[in-house]
Structures are given as structure tokens and as C-alpha cells.
NUDO-691530 format. One record per residue (C-alpha): x, y, z; residue in three letters. Coordinates in pm, whole numbers, plus 50000, padded with zeros to 5 digits. Layout:
# residues N
XYZALA...
END
This chain:
# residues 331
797359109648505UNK801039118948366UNK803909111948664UNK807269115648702UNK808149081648818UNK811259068849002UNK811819030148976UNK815449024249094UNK818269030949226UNK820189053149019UNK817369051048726UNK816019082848533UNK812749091448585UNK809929077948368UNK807029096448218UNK803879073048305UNK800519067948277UNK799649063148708UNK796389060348815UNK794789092448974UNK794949097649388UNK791759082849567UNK790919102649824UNK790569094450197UNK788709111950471UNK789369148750488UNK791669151150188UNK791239171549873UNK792919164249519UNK795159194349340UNK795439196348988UNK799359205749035UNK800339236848770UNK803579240948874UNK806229219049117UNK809989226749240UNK812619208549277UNK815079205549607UNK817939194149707UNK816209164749877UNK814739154449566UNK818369150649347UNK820199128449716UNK817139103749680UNK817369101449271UNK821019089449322UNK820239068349682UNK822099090649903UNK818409090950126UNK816769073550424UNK813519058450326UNK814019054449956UNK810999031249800UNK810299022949448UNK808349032249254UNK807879069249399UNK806999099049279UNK808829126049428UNK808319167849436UNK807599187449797UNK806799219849642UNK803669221449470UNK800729247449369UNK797899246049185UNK793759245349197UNK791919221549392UNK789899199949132UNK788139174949386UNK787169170149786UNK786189144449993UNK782939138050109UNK783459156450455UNK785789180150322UNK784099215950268UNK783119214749882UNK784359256749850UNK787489241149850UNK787059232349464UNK788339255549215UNK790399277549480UNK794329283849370UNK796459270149685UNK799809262349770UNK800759230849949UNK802719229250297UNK805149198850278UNK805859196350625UNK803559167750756UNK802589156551098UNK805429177651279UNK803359170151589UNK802769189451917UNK806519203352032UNK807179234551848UNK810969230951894UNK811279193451707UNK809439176651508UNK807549144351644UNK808959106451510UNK806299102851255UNK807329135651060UNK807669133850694UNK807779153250408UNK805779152050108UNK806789137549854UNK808849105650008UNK806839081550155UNK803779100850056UNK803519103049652UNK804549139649535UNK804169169949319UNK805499157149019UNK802539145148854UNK799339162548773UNK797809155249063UNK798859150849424UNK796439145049727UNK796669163450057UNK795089169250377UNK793229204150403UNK795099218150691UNK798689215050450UNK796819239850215UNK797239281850159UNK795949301949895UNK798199310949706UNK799749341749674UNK797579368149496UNK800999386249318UNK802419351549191UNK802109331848959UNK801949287648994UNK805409286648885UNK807069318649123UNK804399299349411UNK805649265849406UNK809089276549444UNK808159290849763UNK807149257250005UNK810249235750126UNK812819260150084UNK810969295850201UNK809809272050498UNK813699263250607UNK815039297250555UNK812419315050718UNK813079288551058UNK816299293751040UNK816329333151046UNK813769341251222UNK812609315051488UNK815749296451552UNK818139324651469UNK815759354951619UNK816739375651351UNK815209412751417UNK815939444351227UNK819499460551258UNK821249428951285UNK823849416051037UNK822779383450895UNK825449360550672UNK824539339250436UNK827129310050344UNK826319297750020UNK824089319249827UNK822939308349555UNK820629281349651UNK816689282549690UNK817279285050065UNK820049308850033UNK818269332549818UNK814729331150037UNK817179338050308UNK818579368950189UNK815199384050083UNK813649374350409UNK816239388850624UNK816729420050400UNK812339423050399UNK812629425150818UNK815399450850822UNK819019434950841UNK821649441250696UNK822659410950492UNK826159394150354UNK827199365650103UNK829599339250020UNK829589319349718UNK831859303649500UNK830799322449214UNK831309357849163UNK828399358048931UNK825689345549214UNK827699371849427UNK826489399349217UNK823049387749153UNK822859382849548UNK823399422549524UNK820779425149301UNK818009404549571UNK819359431849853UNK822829419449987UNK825149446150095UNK828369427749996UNK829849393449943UNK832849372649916UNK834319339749718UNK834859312749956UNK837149298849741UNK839859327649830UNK841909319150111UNK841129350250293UNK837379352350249UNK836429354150597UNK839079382150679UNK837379400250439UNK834379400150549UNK835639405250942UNK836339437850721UNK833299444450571UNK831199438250792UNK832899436351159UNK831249402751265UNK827559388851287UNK824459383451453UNK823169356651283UNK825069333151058UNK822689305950788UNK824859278650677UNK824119248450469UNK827389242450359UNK829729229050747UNK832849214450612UNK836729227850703UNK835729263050643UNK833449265650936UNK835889279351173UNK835829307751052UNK832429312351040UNK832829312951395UNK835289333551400UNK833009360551239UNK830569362351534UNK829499389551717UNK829349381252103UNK825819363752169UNK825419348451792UNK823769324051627UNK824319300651353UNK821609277851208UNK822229255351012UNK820109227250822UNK822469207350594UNK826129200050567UNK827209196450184UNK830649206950239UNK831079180350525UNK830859172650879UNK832419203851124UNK836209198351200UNK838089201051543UNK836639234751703UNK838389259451931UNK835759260452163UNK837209288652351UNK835239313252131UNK831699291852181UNK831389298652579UNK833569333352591UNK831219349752301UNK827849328752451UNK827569319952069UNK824929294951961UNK825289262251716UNK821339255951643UNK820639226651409UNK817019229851192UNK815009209050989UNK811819223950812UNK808899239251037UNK805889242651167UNK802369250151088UNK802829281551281UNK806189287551068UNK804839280750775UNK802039303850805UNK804159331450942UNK806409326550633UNK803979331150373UNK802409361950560UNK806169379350498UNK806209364750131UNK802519385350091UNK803079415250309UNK806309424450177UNK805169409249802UNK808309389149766UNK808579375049481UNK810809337149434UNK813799340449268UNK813589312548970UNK816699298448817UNK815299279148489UNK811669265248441UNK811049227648254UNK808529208548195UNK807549176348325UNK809079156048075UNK812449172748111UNK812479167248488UNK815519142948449UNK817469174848299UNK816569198448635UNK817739171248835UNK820849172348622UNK820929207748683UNK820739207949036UNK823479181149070UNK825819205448913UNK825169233549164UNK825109256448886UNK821899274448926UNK820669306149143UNK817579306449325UNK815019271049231UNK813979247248976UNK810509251548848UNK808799220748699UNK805819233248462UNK803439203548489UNK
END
């Protein structure tokens, strides 16, 4: 089968010739139609990862049709359209995942080839109103928003939701996940461009982080928050607690902007305001995601779409920060 194969340390992908998956007990093989890139993928292509082996072949987010089963594995299973759940082994506590966590894609062999193996409980059909390419966007990303909101952040309808940093897969899942159960949702970005287009996905207003009263804006705006989704940390984040409503929460699940400076922590205990770290989700979380995505028939947004041979150029892409919404590998 055709891969997308990473050798080294800061070496492009190559197209190769791998051999096909073999499948073990209780696993089924899916002819992957369509992957997605994250930012995961791009911090392990240039070594900034833990756990980096070579060769590997990367991708979390997959979907496709189910071309072969194993023995035990219920044979109906071949020929249905599914989408594949890249948080493995999370394990029993539903508030942390368990030491031998991973997700697909590194150690395990990914979605960037034309097939990928996987256990039948990581599997979902896919949704009826997409298509591979709007489905695989959905996994990794649509998985960590929808945490984040909703069972770390208890977002409910009526509350105003922020989201720093909008233009990224999570960002944008977030915004149409909080707008789909009723909140009223805000934006940053650096771009007034994604700003707009945030508008567009159901955002009420937004601001440029980049202008030294952003957050005094949106204490305008908006008044403060109930629940605040931030990937971003760095010297900024301050004020994002100084935009909280008494009893808030901000989630966050990444920290591109760098680590969180000297806090006034005054504000923490006086307001009761919650810092809640996330990583991924559960089965339950996953499952409860994808029932929103098909009840309210959400539909991914999708920056740019390659093929597999032009992977290298996504990643590319995705190092720049330039695009809105996700990747889309066409395999």
C-alpha cells in the first residue's frame, strides 16, 4: 500500500510502497478515503514530540470503508463507511486518561496511508450528511473542543463562551459546538480575516489580539464570560482572566503562545474561577460529540484539501498558521 512515511528527524515525508496492516484479534482494516492533519502531527515532523520513532506513519483523523475483519470480528463490519476514534486505551477514570493512553497515529501506525488498522470499539459510522473528506476532519480536533466546552467547561445554553484563537480546527469546532447548544459565542485572532469568517460559523463578535486593548474591548462587548477555550497561554493570559464572569471556567489544552506568566491570584479565589487543563476524551465524549455533529448536521469547516503526495506541503501549511478550520489529506 501507498504511505506517507516519516524517517528522521527533520526529514520530509516519503511516498512508499509499505506492506499492508495484518490484523490481530478483534481488529478490522479501513481502506482510509480521506485523513486530517493536526497540530500534533507538524511538532513531531520537526521533533518537538515525546515518543518520536522512525520510520512512522503519522495521521489521527481518518475515515473511510472497512475493507477487511478479523476472524472474530463481526464480518457486517465490511463495506460499512466509519470514522475512526483516535483516542486509545484512555482507561477506566473518566476525568484522566490512564498511563498507557495514546493516540493514533504515534506509536500506533496512522491515517496517512491507504490503510490503517483499528480495534472495533474506536469505530462510528460516519456521518450520513458528510462526505470522507468534511468526516475526517471531525476526530482529534471535534473530540478536544467538544471536552473542553462541554464536559470540562459545562458549557449550557445562555452562557457566553470565548474562544482565544480562532482559526484553528479546534477553534472553529469550538465555536460551532458552543453556538449549536445555545451560547452566545466570541473570538480573538490575529487576523481580521479569520475574525470575519468566525462571524460567518455563528460568532457574535471578535477582536485582534494583536491590539493592545483587545481584551478591554471585549470587557465591552461582551461584559465578561462563562467559559473561556484557550490554546494559545502565553503573556496575554491575564487578561483572559480578567474577562471572567464570577464562577468561570477556562479550559485549556495547549500552550503555543507560552507557559502562563506571574498571576494576580486575587481574582482566582474572589471570582471562584476555574483553570481546567484537557487532553482529548473519552469513549463517552467521543460519542456524545459526534451525536451533536449529526443532530445539529454540523458540517467541518475545511481550510484546503491535498492529496497524499502533497502531504509535505499541508504540513508546510500548518506550520505557517495561516489556515482556518483543518487540513484534509485526500488519500
Amino acid at each position: 500500500m501507498k504511505a506517507m512515511v516519516l524517517t528522521g528527524a527533520d526529514k520530509p515525508f516519503e511516498l512508499q510502497d509499505v506492506e499492508k496492516p495484518a490484523l490481530n484479534a478483534d481488529e478490522v482494516l479501513v481502506q482510509v478515503k480521506a485523513a486530517a492533519l493536526n497540530r500534533r502531527d507538524y511538532w513531531i515532523t520537526i521533533g518537538q514530540y515525546a515518543g518520536i520513532k522512525y520510520p512512522s506513519i503519522l495521521g489521527s483523523d481518518g475515515a473511510g470503508t472497512v475493507a477487511e475483519a478479523a476472524t472474530d470480528v463481526d464480518q457486517s463490519w465490511i463495506g460499512k463507511e466509519v470514522l475512526i476514534n483516535p483516542s486509545h486505551d484512555w482507561g477506566e477514570h473518566p476525568e484522566y486518561q490512564a498511563k498507557d493512553f495514546k493516540i493514533l497515529g504515534l506509536p500506533e501506525n496512522g491515517t496517512l496511508a491507504q490503510y490503517v488498522k483499528v480495534k472495533t470499539k474506536y469505530l462510528h459510522p460516519k456521518p450520513s450528511h458528510l462526505t470522507f473528506e468534511q468526516a475526517a476532519a471531525i476526530p482529534l480536533a471535534g473530540l478536544t473542543a467538544y471536552r473542553a466546552l462541554f464536559t470540562k467547561g459545562r458549557a449550557k445554553a445562555g452562557d457566553k463562551v470565548l474562544v482565544v484563537g480562532a482559526g484553528s480546527g479546534t477553534g472553529t469546532f469550538a465555536i460551532q459546538f458552543a453556538k449549536a447548544a445555545g451560547c452566545q459565542v466570541f473570538v480573538t485572532s490575529g487576523s481580521g480575516e479569520k475574525i470575519e469568517r468566525a462571524r460567518h460559523l455563528g460568532a457574535s463578535a471578535g477582536v485582534n489580539y494583536k491590539a493592545q486593548d483587545w481584551a478591554e474591548e471585549l470587557k465591552h462587548m461582551a461584559g465578561g464570560f462563562d467559559v473561556i477555550i484557550d490554546s494559545a497561554l502565553g503573556k496575554d493570559f491575564n487578561k483572559v482572566v480578567g474577562l471572567c464572569n464570577p464562577g468561570a471556567r477556562i479550559v485549556f489544552f495547549g500552550g503555543t503562545a507560552g507557559n502562563i506568566p506571574e498571576l494576580d491570584a486575587r481574582p482566582l479565589f474572589w471570582k471562584q474561577i476555574q483553570i481546567i487543563g484537557t487532553t482529548m476524551g473519552t469513549a463517552e465524549d467521543f460519542a456524545a460529540m459526534l451525536n451533536l455533529v449529526n443532530q445539529h448536521k454540523i458540517v467541518p469547516v475545511i481550510d484546503e484539501v491535498f492529496p497524499l503526495a502533497d502531504t509535505k506541503k499541508a504540513i508546510d501549511k500548518m506550520g505557517s498558521s495561516s489556515q482556518f478550520g483543518k487540513l484534509v489529506i485526500t488519500i
